[in-house]
C-alpha positions in Angstrom: 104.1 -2.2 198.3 104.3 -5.8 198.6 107.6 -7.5 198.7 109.3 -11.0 198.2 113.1 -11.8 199.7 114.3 -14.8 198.4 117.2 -16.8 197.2 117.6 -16.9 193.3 117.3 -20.5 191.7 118.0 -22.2 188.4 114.9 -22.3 186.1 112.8 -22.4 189.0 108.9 -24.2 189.1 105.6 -22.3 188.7 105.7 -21.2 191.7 108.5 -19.3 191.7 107.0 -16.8 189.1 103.4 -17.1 191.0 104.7 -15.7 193.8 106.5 -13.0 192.1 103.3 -11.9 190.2 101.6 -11.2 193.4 104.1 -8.4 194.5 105.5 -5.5 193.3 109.0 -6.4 193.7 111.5 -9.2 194.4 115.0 -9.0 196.1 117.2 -11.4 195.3 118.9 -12.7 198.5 122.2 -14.1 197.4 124.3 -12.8 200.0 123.5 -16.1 201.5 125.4 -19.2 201.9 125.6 -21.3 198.8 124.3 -25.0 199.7 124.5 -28.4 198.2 122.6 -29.8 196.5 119.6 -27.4 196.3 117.8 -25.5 194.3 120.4 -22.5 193.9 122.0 -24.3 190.7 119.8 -27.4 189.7 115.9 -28.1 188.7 113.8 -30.7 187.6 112.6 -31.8 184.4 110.0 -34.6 183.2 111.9 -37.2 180.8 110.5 -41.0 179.7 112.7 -42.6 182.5 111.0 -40.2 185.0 112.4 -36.8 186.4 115.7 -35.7 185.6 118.2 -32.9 187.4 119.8 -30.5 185.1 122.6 -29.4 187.5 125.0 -25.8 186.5 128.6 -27.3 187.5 130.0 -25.0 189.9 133.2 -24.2 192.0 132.3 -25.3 195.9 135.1 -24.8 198.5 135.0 -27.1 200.8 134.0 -26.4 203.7 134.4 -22.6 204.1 131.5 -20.0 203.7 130.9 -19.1 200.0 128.0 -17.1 199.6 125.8 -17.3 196.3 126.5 -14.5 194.7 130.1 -15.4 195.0 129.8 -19.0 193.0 131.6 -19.4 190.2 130.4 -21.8 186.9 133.1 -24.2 186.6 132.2 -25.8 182.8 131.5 -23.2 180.4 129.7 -25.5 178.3 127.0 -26.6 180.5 124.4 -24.5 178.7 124.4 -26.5 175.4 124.4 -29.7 177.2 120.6 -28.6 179.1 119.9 -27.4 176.1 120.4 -30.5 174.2 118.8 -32.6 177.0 115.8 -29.9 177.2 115.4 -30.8 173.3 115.3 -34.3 173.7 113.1 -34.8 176.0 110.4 -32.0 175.0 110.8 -32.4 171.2 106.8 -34.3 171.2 106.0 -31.3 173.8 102.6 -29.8 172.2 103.9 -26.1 172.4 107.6 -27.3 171.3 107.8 -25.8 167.7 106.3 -22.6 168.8 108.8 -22.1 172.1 112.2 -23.9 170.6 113.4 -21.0 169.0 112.9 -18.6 171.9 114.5 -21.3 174.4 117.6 -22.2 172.2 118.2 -18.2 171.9 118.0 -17.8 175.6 120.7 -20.9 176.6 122.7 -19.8 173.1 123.1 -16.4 174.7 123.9 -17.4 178.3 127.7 -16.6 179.4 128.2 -16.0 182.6 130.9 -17.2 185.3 128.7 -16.2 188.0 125.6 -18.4 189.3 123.8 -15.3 190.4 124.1 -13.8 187.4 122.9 -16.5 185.2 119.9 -17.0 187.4 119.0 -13.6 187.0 119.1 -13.9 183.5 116.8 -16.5 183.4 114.7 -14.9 185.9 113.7 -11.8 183.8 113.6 -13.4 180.7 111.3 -15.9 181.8 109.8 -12.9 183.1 109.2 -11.4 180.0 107.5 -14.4 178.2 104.7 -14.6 180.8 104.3 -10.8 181.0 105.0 -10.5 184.7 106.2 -7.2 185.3 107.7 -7.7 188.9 110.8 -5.4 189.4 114.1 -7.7 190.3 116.5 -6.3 193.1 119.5 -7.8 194.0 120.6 -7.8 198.1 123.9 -6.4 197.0 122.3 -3.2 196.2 121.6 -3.0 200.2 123.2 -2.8 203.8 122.3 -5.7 205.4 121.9 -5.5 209.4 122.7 -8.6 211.4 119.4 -11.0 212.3 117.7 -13.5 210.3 114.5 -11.8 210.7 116.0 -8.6 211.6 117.5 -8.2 208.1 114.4 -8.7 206.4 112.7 -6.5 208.4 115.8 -3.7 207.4 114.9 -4.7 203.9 111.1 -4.4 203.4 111.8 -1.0 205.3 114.3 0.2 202.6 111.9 -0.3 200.2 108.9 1.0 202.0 107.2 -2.2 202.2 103.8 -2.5 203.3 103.5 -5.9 203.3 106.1 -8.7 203.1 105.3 -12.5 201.4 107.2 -16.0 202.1 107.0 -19.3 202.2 105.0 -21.5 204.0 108.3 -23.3 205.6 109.5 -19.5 206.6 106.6 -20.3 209.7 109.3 -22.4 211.1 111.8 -19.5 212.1 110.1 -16.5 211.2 110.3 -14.0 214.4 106.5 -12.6 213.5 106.7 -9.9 216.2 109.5 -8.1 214.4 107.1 -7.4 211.3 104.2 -6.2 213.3 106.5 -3.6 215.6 107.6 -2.5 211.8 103.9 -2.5 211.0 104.1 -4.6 207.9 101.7 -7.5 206.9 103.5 -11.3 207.2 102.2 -13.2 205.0 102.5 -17.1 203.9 101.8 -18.1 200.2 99.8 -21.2 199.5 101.4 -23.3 197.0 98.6 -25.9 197.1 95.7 -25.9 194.6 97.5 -25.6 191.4 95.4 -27.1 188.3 97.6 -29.5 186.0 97.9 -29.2 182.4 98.8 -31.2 179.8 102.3 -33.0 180.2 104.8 -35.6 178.4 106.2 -38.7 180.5 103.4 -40.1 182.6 101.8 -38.8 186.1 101.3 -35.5 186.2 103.7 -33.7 188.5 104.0 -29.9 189.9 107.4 -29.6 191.4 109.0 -29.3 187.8 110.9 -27.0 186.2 108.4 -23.5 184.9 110.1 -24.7 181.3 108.1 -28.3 181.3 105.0 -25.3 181.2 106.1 -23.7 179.1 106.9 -26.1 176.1 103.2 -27.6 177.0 101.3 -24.7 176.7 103.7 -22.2 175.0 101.9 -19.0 175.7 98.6 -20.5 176.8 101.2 -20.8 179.7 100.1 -17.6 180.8 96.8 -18.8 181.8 98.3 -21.5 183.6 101.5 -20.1 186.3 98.9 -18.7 188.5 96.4 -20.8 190.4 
């Protein structure tokens, strides 16, 4: 059983879903502190004036502790702005015609007032384009113990993980000894390596939203998320 733990983001970049195609299952770790300014509610896209954040507006407050799973969507019509923006700048995309309709239907249909939630939503719907089959948990759905490491250790346990996959930055903190006295594999992904494909607005870059793939390729896109 191989396992992922890791914050939710907004339309996140290839190698989001890479990762999750290599395990069985992902758990969603929003019980964590919302943060500024990161990937939680923004991504990048490609435009002709170079890259370009599409930022959800949400309620911060101030200074006290407001995990993500607890952040709120402040303007309720964000989604037809991105989605307006997402046509502009992708309407020459090779794969635009066939993927537009799909794409309007899934911003069209997106109401929620929780970040979680909406990142989710996108999560298993992107998902379900590029066939990955990975099952999505949510932390909530767990007792968390106290512990960085510890509670991921608690985790992978709870879901009779054999072997557990993060990261490469997670090398920084990650207490190793804790997975091996569980006797579960640690292991780092490699996000280097990946191939580039055809794409609008000059130098090719990775670190873009998994949308700039997919109105490119459309469902040749499949051939392409993994290395």
């Amino acid at each position: 059983m191989k396992v992922i733990i890791t914050q939710s983001n907004y339309i996140p970049w290839k190698g989001f879903f890479d990762s999750m195609n290599q395990v069985d299952k992902i758990v969603l770790y929003d019980d964590m502190q919302f943060t500024k300014r990161d990937w939680r509610n923004r991504n990048l896209i490609k435009t002709p004036k170079g890259l370009k954040w599409l930022t959800i507006p949400v309620e911060v407050k101030g200074k006290f502790h407001q995990k993500i799973n607890e952040t709120l969507i402040s303007d309720k019509s964000w989604n037809i702005k991105h989605l307006n923006v997402l046509k502009e700048n992708y309407k020459k995309a090779d794969s635009y015609k066939e993927v537009i309709d799909w794409v309007e239907d899934l911003y069209m249909k997106c109401q929620f007032d929780l970040l979680s939630d909406l990142n989710n939503y996108f999560l298993e719907n992107i998902n379900n384009y590029l066939g990955i089959e990975t099952e999505v948990l949510r932390s909530t759905s767990f007792n968390l113990v106290e512990g960085k490491t510890e509670r991921l250790v608690s985790l992978c346990k709870d879901l009779k993980a054999t072997e557990y996959y993060s990261g490469p930055a997670a090398q920084n903190y990650m207490e190793e000894e804790l997975f091996k006295k569980a006797s579960i594999k640690l292991n780092y992904f490699d996000y280097s390596g990946y191939k580039e494909y055809p794409q609008l607005h000059g130098d090719f870059v990775h670190g873009v939203s998994i949308l700039d793939l997919i109105f490119n390729l459309g469902e040749k896109s499949l051939e392409y998320y993994a290395k």
